[in-house]
C-alpha positions in Angstrom: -15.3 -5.0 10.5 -14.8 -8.7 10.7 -11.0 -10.0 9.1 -10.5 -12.9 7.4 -6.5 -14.1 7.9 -5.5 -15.9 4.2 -2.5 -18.2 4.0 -0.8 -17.9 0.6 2.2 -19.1 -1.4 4.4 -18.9 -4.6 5.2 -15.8 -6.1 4.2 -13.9 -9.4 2.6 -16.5 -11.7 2.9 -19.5 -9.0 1.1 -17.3 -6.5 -2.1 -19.0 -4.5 -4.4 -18.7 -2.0 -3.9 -21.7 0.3 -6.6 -21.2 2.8 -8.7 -18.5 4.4 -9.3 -18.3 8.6 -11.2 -16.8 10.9 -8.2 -16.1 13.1 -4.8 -15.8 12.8 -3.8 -19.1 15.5 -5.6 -21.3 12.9 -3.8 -19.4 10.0 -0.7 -19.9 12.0 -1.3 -23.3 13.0 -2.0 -24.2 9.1 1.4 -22.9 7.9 3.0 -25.1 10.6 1.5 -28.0 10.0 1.6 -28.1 6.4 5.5 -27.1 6.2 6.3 -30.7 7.2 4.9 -31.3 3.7 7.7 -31.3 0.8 5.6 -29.2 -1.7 4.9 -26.5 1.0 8.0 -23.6 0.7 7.4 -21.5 4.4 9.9 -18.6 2.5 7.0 -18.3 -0.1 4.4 -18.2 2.1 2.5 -15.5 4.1 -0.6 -14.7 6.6 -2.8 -11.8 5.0 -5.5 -10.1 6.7 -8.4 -8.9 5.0 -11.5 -7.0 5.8 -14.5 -8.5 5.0 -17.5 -6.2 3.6 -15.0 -3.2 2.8 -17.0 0.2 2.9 -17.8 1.5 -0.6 -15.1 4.4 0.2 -12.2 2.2 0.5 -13.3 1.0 -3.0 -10.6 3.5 -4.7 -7.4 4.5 -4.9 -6.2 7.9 -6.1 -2.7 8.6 -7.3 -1.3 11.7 -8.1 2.2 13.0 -9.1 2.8 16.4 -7.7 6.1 18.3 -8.3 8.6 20.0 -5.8 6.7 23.5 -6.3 3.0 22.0 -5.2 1.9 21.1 -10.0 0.5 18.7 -10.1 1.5 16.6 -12.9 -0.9 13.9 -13.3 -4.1 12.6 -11.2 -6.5 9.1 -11.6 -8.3 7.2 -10.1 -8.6 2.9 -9.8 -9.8 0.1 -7.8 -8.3 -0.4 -5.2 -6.4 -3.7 -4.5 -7.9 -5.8 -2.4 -4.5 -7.4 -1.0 -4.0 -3.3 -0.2 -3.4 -3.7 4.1 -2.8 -0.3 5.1 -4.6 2.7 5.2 -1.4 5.1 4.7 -0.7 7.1 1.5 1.7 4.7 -0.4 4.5 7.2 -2.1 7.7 7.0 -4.2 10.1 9.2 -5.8 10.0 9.5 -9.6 11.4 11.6 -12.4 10.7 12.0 -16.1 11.3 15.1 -18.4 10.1 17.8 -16.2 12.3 16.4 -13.1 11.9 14.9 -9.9 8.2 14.3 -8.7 6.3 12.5 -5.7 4.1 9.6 -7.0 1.4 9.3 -4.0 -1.6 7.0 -3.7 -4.6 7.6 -1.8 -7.2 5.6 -0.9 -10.4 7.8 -1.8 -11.9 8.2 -4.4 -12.0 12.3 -4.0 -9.3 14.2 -6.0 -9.4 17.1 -4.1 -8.8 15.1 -0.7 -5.9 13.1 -2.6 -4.6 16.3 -3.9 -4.2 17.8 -0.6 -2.8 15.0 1.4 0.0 14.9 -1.5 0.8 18.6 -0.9 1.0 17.9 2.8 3.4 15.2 2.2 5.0 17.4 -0.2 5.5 20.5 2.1 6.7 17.8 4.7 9.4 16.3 2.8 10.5 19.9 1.7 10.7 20.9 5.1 12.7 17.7 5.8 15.1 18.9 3.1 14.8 15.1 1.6 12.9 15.7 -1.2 14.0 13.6 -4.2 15.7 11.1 -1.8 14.2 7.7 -2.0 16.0 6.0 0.7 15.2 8.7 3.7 11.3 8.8 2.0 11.1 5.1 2.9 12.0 5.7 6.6 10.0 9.8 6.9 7.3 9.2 9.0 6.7 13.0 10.1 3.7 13.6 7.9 1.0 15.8 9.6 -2.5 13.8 10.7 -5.3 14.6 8.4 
């Protein structure tokens, strides 16, 4: 798939698109020479890539909250975002009423795939006996391949 590298800047309602490139030298070369402009702030500014022409099943995102005994609490899916850049289930630690649970997204649109990658994560972090703990969740990486 062809990438398209976007230059952006600001943050929350300030937040722009400065320019789109077909490579990331022009991106970069872009940032540099518009930083010797006052208005330009490089610590608000980034270089995104993009896929153009996204396949239909990247379209979606499913998230699901599934408890420390495999319940799964809650499932839906959205659009995806489009400034989404990885391909890796996205997860965090949350906990309401009926304790602590694993918050996953999933980029599919098929429960049942999204329901078993979470109970693979799930099992993992069990067996890493880190469940619940959101600093060593941000740094797990031994997740089995699916």
């Amino acid at each position: 798939m062809a990438k398209v590298y976007v230059v952006t800047q600001g943050k929350y309602s300030d937040f722009t698109i400065s320019a789109m490139f077909s490579s990331m030298r022009l991106a970069e070369d872009y940032i540099h020479t518009t930083m010797q402009n006052n208005d330009f702030k490089p610590e608000y500014s980034a270089i995104q890539t993009w896929e153009l022409d996204e396949p239909e099943a990247n379209w979606f995102t499913t998230y699901v909250n599934i408890n420390r005994d495999g319940k799964v609490l809650g499932i839906y899916t959205a659009i995806s975002s489009i400034q989404r850049e990885t391909r890796e289930p996205v997860q965090s630690f949350a906990q309401d009423y009926r304790g602590v649970y694993l918050h996953i997204a999933v980029r599919t649109s098929d429960k049942k795939r999204a329901i078993k990658i979470a109970n693979e994560h799930r099992t993992a972090l069990l067996a890493a006996d880190i469940w619940g703990d959101k600093a060593q969740l941000e740094t797990f990486t031994n997740y089995p391949t699916t």
